[in-house]
C-alpha positions as CSV (number, residue, x, y, z in Angstrom):
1,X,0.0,0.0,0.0
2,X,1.3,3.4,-1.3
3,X,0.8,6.5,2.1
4,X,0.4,9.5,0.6
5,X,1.3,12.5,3.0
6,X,0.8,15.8,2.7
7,X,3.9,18.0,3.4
8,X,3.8,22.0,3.6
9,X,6.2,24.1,4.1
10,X,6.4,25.5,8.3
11,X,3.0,23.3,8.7
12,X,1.6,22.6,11.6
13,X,1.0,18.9,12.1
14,X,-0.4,16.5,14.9
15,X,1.1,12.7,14.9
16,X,0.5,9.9,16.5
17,X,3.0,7.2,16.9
18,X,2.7,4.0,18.3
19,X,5.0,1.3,19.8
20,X,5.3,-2.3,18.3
21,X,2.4,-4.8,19.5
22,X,1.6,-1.8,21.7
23,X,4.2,-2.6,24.0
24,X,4.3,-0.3,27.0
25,X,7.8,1.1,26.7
26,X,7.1,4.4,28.3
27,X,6.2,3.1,31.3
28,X,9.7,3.6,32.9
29,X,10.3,6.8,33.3
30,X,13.9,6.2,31.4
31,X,12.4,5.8,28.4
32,X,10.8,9.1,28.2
33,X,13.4,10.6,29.4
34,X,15.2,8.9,26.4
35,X,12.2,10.0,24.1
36,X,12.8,13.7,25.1
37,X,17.2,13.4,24.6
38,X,15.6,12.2,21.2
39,X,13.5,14.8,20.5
40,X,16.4,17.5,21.5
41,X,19.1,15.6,19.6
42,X,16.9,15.7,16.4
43,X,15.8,19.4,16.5
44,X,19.0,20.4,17.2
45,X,19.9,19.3,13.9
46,X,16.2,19.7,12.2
47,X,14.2,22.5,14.0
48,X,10.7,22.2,14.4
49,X,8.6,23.6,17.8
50,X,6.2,21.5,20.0
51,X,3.1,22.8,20.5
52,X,1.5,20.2,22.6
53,X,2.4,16.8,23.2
54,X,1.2,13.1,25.5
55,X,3.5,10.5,26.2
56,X,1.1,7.2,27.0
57,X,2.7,4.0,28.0
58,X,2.2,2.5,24.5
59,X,1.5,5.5,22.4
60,X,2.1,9.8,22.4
61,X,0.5,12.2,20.1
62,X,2.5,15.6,19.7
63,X,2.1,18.5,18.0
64,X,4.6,20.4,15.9
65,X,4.8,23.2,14.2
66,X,7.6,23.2,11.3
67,X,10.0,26.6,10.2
68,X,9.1,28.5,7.0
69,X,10.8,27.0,4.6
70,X,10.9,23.0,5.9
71,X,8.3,20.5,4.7
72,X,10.4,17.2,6.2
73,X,8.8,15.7,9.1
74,X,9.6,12.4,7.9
75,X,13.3,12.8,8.4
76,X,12.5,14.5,11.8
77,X,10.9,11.1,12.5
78,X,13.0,9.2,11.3
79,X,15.9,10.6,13.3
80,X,13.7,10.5,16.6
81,X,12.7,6.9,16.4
82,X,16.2,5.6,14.9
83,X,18.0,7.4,17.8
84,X,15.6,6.0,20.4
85,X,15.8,2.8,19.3
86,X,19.6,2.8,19.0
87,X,20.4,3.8,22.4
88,X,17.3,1.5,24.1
89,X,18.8,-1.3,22.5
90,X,22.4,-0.2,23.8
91,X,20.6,-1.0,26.9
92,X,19.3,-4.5,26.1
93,X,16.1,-4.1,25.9
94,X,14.9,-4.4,22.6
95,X,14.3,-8.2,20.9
96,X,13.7,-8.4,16.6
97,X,11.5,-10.7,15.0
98,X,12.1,-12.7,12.2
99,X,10.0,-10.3,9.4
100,X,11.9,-7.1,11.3
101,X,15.3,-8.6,11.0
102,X,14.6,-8.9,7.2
103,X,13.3,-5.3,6.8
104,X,16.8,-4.2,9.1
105,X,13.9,-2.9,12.0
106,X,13.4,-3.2,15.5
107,X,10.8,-4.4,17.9
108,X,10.1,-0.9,19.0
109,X,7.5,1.0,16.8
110,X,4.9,0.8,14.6
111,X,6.1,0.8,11.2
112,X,4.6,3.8,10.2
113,X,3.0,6.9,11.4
114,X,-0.1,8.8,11.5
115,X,-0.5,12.6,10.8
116,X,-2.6,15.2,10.3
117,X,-2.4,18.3,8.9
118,X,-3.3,21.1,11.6
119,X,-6.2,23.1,9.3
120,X,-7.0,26.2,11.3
121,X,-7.2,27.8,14.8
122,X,-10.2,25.2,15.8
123,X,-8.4,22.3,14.5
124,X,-5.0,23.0,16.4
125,X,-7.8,24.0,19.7
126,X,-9.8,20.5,19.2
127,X,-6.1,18.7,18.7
128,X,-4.3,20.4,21.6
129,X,-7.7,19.4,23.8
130,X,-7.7,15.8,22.6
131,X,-3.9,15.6,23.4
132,X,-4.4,17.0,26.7
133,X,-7.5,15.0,27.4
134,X,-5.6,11.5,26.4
135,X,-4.2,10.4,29.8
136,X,-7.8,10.6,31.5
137,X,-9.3,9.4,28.4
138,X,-7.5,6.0,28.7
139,X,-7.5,5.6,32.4
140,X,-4.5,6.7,33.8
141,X,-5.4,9.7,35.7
142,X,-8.6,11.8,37.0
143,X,-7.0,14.7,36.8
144,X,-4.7,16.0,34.4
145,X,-2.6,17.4,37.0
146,X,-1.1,14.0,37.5
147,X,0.0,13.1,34.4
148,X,3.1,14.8,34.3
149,X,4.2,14.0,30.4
150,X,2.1,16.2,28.5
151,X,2.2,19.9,28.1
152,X,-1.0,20.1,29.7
153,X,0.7,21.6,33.1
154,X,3.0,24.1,30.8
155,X,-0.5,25.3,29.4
156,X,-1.8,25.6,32.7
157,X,1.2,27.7,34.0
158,X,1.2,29.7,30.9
159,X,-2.9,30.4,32.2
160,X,-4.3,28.8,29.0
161,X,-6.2,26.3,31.4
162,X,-7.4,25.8,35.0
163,X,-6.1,23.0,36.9
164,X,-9.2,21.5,37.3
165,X,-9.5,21.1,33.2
166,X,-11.4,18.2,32.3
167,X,-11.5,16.2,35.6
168,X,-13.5,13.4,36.1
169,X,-16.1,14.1,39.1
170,X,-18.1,11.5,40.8
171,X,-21.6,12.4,40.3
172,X,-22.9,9.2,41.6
173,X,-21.5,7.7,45.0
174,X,-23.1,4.9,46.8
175,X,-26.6,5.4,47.3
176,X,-26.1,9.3,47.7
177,X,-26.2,12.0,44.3
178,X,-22.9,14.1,44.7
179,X,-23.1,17.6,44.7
């Protein structure tokens, strides 16, 4: 199957990537950690700025935006996923199955990746809020507040949102309607 992607010149783009067999490999803290030395190692050398961003144990959906003039976000990728892979396998951590070895891959990530191109101001608004929303959304927290690797508490700092942003309240408790 042929992807066809859509690449525009200082674009703003959401992705979603996705690790192999939806392993959970950003459950240790180390490996986000790793994720972010990626991140800086690559737009070091590539610029690009994120807007918003989720790291889930098996999944993360960011948000860039690209400089005037650069349409690449494949390399960008590329460079991300190819250094976190090379230095989480430095640590012994990463196993290869037989179709992977053929194809010179690892165990890591999803072969490919998803993106969308960010439209207009409501777009990047209902993107950022999904992003933000993700960590309650799949059960990891009640408050955003908690989860501490998404950009949500940089918006809240910057006073784009309150605290309390989408929280799940109990409405129901018992035998007793909650206030």
């Amino acid at each position: 199957m042929k992807y066809r992607r859509v690449y525009i010149r200082g674009g703003t783009y959401f992705f979603t990537l996705v690790t192999y067999e939806r392993q959970p490999l950003f459950q240790p803290k180390e490996s986000i950690d790793l994720l972010f030395d990626a991140l800086q190692y690559t737009t070091t050398r590539l610029p690009f700025e994120i807007v918003a961003y989720v790291i889930l144990p098996d999944h993360m959906h960011l948000i860039w935006t690209l400089p005037e003039g650069s349409d690449d976000y494949s390399t960008r990728w590329r460079l991300i996923k190819s250094y976190f892979t090379r230095h989480y396998k430095q640590k012994g951590r990463a196993g290869v199955s037989e179709s992977r070895k053929k194809k010179m891959e690892q165990d890591i990530w999803q072969r490919r990746f998803w993106e969308h191109l960010i439209r207009d101001t409501i777009d990047l608004s209902r993107h950022v809020e999904y992003i933000h929303y993700n960590a309650i959304k799949h059960g990891y927290v009640n408050s955003l507040m908690e989860w501490e690797h998404s950009s949500f508490i940089q918006y809240v700092r910057d006073g784009l949102y309150p605290p309390n942003w989408g929280e799940i309240t109990p409405v129901w408790s018992g035998t007793q309607f909650m206030e």
